[in-house]
C-alpha positions in Angstrom: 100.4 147.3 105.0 97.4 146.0 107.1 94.2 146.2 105.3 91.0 148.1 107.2 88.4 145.7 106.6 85.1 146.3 106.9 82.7 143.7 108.1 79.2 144.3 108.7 76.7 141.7 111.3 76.4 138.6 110.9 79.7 138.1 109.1 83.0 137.0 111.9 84.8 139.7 112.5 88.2 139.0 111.9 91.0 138.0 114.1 94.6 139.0 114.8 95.3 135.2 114.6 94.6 135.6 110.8 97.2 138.1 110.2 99.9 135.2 111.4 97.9 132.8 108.4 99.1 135.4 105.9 102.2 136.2 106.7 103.2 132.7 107.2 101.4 131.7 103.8 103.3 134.6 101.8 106.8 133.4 103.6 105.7 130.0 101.8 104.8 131.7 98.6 108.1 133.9 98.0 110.4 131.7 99.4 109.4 129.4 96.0 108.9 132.6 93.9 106.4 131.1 91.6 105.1 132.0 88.0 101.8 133.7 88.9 99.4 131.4 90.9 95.3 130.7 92.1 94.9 130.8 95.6 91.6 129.0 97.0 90.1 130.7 100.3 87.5 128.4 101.9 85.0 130.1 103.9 86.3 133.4 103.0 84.0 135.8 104.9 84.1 139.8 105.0 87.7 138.6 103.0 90.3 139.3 105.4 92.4 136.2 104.5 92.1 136.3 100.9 92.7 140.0 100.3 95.2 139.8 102.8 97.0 137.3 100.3 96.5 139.5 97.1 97.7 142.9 98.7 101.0 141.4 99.7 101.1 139.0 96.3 100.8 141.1 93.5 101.4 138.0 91.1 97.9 135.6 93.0 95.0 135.6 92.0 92.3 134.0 93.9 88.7 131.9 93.8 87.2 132.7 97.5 83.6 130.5 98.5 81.1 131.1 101.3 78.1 129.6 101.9 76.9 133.1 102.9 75.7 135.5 100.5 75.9 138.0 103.1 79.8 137.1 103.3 80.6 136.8 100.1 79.0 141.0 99.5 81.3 142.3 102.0 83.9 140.5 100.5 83.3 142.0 96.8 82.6 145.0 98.6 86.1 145.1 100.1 87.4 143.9 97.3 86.3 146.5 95.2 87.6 149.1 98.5 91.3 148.2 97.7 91.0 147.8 93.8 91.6 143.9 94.4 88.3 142.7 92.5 90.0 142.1 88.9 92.2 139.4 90.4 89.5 137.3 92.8 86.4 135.0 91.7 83.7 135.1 94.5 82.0 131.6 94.5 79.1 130.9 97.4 79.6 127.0 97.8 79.6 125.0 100.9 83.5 124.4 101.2 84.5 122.4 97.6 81.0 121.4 96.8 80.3 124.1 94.8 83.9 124.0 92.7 84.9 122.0 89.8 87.6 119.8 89.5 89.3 121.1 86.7 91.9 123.6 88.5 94.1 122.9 90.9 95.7 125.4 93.7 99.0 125.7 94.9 97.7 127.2 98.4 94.4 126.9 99.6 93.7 128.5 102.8 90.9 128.5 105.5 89.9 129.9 109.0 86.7 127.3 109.3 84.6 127.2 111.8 86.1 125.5 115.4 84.0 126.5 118.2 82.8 123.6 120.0 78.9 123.6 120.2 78.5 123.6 123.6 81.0 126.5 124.1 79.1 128.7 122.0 76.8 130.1 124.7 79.9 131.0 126.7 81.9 133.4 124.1 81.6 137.3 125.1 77.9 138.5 124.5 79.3 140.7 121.6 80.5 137.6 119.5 77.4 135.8 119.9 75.2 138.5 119.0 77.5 139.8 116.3 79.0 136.5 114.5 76.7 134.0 112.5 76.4 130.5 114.3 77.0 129.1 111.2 80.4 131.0 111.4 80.9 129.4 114.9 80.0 126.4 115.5 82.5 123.7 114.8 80.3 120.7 115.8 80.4 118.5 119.2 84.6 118.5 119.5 84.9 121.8 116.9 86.4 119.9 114.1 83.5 119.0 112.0 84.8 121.5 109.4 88.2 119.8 109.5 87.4 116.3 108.7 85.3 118.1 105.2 88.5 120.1 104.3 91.1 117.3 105.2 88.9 114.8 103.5 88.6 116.2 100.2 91.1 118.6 100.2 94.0 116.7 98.1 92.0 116.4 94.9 92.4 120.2 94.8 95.7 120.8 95.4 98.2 121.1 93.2 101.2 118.6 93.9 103.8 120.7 95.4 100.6 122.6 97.0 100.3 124.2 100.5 97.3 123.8 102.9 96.9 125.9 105.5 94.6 126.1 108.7 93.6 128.3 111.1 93.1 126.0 114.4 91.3 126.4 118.3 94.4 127.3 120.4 94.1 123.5 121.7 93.5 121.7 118.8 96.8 121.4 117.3 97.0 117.6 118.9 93.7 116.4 117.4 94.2 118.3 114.1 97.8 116.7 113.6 95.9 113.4 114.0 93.1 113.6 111.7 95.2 115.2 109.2 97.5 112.2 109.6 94.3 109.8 109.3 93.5 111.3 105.9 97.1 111.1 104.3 98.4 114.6 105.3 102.1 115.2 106.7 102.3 118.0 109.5 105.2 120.7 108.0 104.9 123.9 110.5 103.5 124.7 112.9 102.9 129.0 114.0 102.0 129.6 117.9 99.8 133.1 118.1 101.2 136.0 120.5 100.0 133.8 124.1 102.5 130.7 122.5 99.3 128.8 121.5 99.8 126.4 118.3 97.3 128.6 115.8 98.3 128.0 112.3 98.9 124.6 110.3 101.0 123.7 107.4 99.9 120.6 106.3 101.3 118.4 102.6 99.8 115.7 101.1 101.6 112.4 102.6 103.3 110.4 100.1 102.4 107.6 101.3 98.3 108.7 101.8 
């Protein structure tokens, strides 16, 4: 069942390209039927992703970070909405810095950031005025979040582990790349409803 959300200025309002992250995530997820399992939700927001996750896994539980406070209160507030707080650890930290490295995560998950700077003043009046920047902006080519999370993403993962991305509908090209660069193996791709590559499955390379 979908989730009503709700989010509150400055925090992104969430996407229907985010409902295509979770469903393909939980496919993952039951397909290897797993004891019960953390989850790690980077840049979590008003929650949509992570919740999303621990409606439709009743076995997950979940450590969510944002560097907003202002994210990470709508997210315990909606949370606490669906009676999901008891299984999810709110954590503001700028991507991994904040975490330990004691615990590692089968699936970590993230819709970062990916607007191009210089696009940002074109997006519909609504989305600028509504959705942080900080939310937004993806840096000069929108992948400045990307090359954080594919950087220092394996020494979180548990081996076996899952890592997947919410993408610009044309960045699937550069993102296979740069994954590639930093010892990452492309293993799905999901196209949204307009046939535009949206989601990534990425596994730690072997060889990387």
């Amino acid at each position: 069942a979908d989730l009503n959300l709700t989010v509150k200025k400055p925090v992104f309002i969430p996407r229907p390209e985010t409902e295509f992250l979770v469903s393909y995530a939980c496919t993952l997820v039951r397909a290897a039927d797993p004891a019960p399992f953390w989850i790690l939700d980077l840049g979590c927001g008003s929650g949509n992703l992570v919740l999303g996750l621990l409606h439709a896994l009743g076995r997950a539980r979940a450590v969510a970070v944002d560097l907003d406070l202002r994210a990470l209160r709508l997210a315990c507030y909606n949370a606490k909405k669906f009676g999901l707080e008891n299984r999810l650890h709110l954590c503001q930290s700028d991507f991994f810095l904040g975490l330990g490295r004691r615990h590692k995560y089968p699936l970590i998950v993230s819709n970062p950031p990916y607007i191009p700077t210089a696009e940002i003043n074109g997006l519909q009046l609504e989305v600028r005025e509504w959705e942080s920047k900080i939310a937004l902006d993806g840096g000069p080519d929108g992948l400045d979040a990307y090359r954080r999370l594919l950087r220092e993403g394996r020494d979180y993962l548990a081996p076996g582990g899952d890592f997947i991305l919410e993408i610009g509908y044309n960045q699937a090209e550069s993102l296979a790349q740069l994954a590639r660069d930093n010892g990452w193996e492309l293993a799905g791709i999901k196209t949204d409803l307009n046939n535009w590559p949206r989601i990534v499955h990425l596994k730690p390379s072997p060889h990387g």
